[in-house]
C-alpha positions, 0 to 999 in steps of 0.5 A: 722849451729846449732853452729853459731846460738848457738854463735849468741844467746849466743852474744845477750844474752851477749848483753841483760844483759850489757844492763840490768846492764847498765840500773839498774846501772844508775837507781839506783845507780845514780837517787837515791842518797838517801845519801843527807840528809836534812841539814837546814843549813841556819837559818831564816834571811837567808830565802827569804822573811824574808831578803828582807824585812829587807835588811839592816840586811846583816846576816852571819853564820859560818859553820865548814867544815873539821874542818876550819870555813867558813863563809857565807854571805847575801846581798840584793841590789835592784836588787838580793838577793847574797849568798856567802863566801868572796871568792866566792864575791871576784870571782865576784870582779875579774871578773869586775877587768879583764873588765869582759874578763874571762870565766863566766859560770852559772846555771841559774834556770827558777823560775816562779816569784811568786815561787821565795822565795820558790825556792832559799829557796830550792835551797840555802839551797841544794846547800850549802848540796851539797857543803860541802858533796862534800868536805868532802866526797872527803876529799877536802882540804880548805886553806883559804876558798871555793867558794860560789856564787849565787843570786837570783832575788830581785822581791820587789826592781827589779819589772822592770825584763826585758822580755828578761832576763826571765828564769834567776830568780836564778843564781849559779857561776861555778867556773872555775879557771883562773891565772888572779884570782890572780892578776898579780903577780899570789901570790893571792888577798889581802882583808879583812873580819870580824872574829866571834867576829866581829874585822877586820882581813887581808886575803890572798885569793889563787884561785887554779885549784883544786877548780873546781867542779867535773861533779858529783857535779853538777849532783848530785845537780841537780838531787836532786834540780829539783826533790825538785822543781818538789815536791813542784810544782815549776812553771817556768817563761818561759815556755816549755823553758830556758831562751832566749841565754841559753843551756836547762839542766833540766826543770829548770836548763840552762847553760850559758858563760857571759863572755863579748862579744865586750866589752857588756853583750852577747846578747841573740842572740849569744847564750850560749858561745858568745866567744866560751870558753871552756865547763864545760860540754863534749857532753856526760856529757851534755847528760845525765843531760839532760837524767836525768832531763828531758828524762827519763820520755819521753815514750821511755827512761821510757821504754828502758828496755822492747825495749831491750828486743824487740831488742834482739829478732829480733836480734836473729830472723833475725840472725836465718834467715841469718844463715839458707840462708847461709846454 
């Protein structure tokens, strides 16, 4: 009996310490990605208010990634302030050139509307961060440009929001890669843009499966993201809640499929993925942003090391007890 009780504790003890492992990897390998540093990347036109109150200013910035230049840009219309690269305003343009039939998947981040200004500034300027650090540090090659795209609630010029839209405040692109991107020929989208000394040049733009972001991509920048607006006590406009249709991630952060459902803009009561595409996110993935951004600090998650403990000892109590009724 003593020797099936010696291999029952030494089985459990084995247990408790993957446990253990398992917890301090998650904790401190992943939840403290101190890497991120501060990158003011975007100069002052590019701030919230600055632009909105001079909308016609339409700023851009070159930033080198890799050693190829890429261009970032700023539009303000009376309905949003737009964040992108001509490739990524070209991803929106293909979208309406297909009747707005192709996968449109989003994050949608809940910004209290009086926030609004501090919350894009902090979260254009980290999406950016996170963007090139992602490139870079998976050595990422750029071809003609990448893929930026987000926009944000112009509340000056929009003051009519309607309710149902709310939680929807700030809105990034996933970009998910489709063969209809490059017209039917399938050769890429022909365009134009403007180079550093301003003189109109010609552009072959190719969207290619290998400019998908990875799940830690947006793991990562949303851990750092809604830990920032947590800091700075960003309030959100729905509360205890996503937006109406969305999929909640984060205390900020939704997902959603705008992919247009008979022939409209989904509405909220078909919820998330109203054309059933697939996910960017599997059923684990999904859970562990919603473990990082909002279970672990529920009591039980917080705590989940001292309940291993407690397993591990009535494991080992009741184990005793069976084996001594078998004997």
């Amino acid at each position: 009996m003593l020797i099936y009780l010696e291999l029952e504790i030494v089985y459990f003890f084995k247990l408790f310490i993957f446990i253990k492992l398992l917890y301090f990897y998650y904790k401190y390998n992943l939840l403290n990605k101190a890497y991120y540093k501060k990158m003011n990347l975007l100069d002052e036109r590019f701030d919230y208010t600055y632009s909105v109150s001079n909308r016609l200013l339409m700023p851009s910035k070159y930033i080198s990634i890799n050693n190829k230049k890429i261009k970032i840009s700023l539009l303000v219309t009376n309905g949003f302030v737009k964040l992108y690269t001509l490739k990524g305003r070209i991803y929106w343009i293909q979208q309406g050139r297909n009747q707005d039939t192709l996968p449109d998947w989003k994050i949608h981040f809940n910004i209290n509307h009086e926030d609004i200004p501090k919350a894009w500034n902090i979260i254009s300027q980290n999406y950016i961060s996170h963007k090139i650090k992602y490139i870079e540090s998976n050595n990422k090659e750029i071809k003609d440009d990448i893929i930026i795209s987000l926009k944000v609630l112009n509340t000056v010029l929009n003051k009519n929001f309607p309710e149902y839209m709310y939680g929807r405040e700030i809105t990034i692109y996933i970009y998910k890669y489709n063969k209809l991107l490059n017209e039917k020929d399938g050769k890429g989208v022909e365009t134009n843009d403007e180079d550093e000394n301003g003189k109109e040049i010609d552009k072959l733009l190719i969207f290619n499966k290998n400019e998908e972001e990875s799940f830690n991509f947006w793991k990562n920048f949303l851990i750092d993201t809604e830990n920032k607006l947590l800091k700075e006590n960003i309030k959100t406009q729905v509360k205890n809640g996503c937006a109406d249709g969305d999929l909640f991630l984060g205390k900020y952060c939704s997902l959603r499929n705008e992919e247009y459902y008979e022939e409209q803009y989904p509405p909220n009561d078909k919820g998330w993925n109203a054309t059933k595409e697939k996910v960017p996110f599997n059923f684990i993935q999904i859970f562990m942003l919603r473990y990082y951004l909002v279970y672990k600090d529920k009591f039980f998650f917080k705590n989940i090391h001292y309940f291993s403990i407690i397993f591990l000892l009535i494991a080992i109590f009741v184990s005793f007890f069976v084996l001594k009724s078998i004997n």
